[in-house]
N, C-alpha and C positions, 0 to 999 in steps of 0.2 A: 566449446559449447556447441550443443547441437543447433544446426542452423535455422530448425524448425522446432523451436522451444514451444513450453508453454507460457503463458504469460496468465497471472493473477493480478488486475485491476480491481483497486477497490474505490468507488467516487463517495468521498466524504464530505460530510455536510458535520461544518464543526458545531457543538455546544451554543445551545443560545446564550449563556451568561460570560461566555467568555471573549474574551475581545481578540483581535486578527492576533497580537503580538502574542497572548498566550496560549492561544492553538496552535501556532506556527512554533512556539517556545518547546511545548509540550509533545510535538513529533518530530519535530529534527532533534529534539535534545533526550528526551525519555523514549519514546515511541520506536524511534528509526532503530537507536542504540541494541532496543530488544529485539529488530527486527535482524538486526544483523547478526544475532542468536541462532539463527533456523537451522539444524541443519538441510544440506541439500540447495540450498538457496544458491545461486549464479548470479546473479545483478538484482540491484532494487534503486530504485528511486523514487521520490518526494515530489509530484510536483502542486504546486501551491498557484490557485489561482487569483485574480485583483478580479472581483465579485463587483467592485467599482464600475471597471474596463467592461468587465461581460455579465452583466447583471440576471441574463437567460441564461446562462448554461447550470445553473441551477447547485450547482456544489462548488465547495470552498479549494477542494481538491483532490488529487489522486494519487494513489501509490502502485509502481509498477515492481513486482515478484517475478523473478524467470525460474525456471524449474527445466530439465532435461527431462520430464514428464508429468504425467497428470497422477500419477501415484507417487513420483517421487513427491510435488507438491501435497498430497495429502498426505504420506508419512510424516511433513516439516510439518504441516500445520496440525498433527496428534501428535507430535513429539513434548515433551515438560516445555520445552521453547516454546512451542507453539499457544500451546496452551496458558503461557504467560502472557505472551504478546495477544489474544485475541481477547484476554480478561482486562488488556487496557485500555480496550478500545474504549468505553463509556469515560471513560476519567478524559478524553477531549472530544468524542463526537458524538451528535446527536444522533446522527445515521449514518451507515457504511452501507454501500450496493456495490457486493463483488463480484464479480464476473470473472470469469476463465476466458481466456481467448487463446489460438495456435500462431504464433506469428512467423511468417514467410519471410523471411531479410530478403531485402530489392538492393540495397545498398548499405553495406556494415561496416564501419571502420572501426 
């Protein structure tokens, strides 16, 4: 992987009618599964915030996309992949803010 990938964050703010278990049900189980569809994709993770613990950081949670560029990330997300995976997004979150960022590794294992 290149050591100065791209990175696609996206801070979700789940469904108001749905409860922690099946927003959390709905993208580790349905959600992720398609995310791991992309091609081009290099790492992804989930992470899931307790809105409890940090009641200001104002989203439920985050998902991190690495890509070896900023085009390869935009081929994955117009690919049929893509294009299934971003149609699912309403079936658990009320709002998605993604952001692109470049990430500098300081320490990688």
């Amino acid at each position: 992987m290149n050591p100065n990938s791209v990175k696609r964050l996206g801070l979700v703010v789940k469904r108001g009618d749905m409860s922690q278990a099946q927003f959390s049900n709905h993208w580790l189980h349905v959600h992720a599964e398609l995310c791991k569809r992309l091609p081009n994709l290099l790492r992804y993770s989930v992470n899931l915030v307790d809105r409890e613990r940090f009641p200001e950081f104002g989203y439920d949670g985050f998902s991190e996309l690495w890509f070896e560029s900023e085009e390869a990330m935009l081929a994955s997300l117009g690919s049929a992949a893509g294009t299934t995976l971003l149609a699912d997004l309403p079936n658990f979150t009320e709002r998605i803010y993604p952001i692109i960022s470049h990430e500098f590794h300081q320490i990688w294992a």
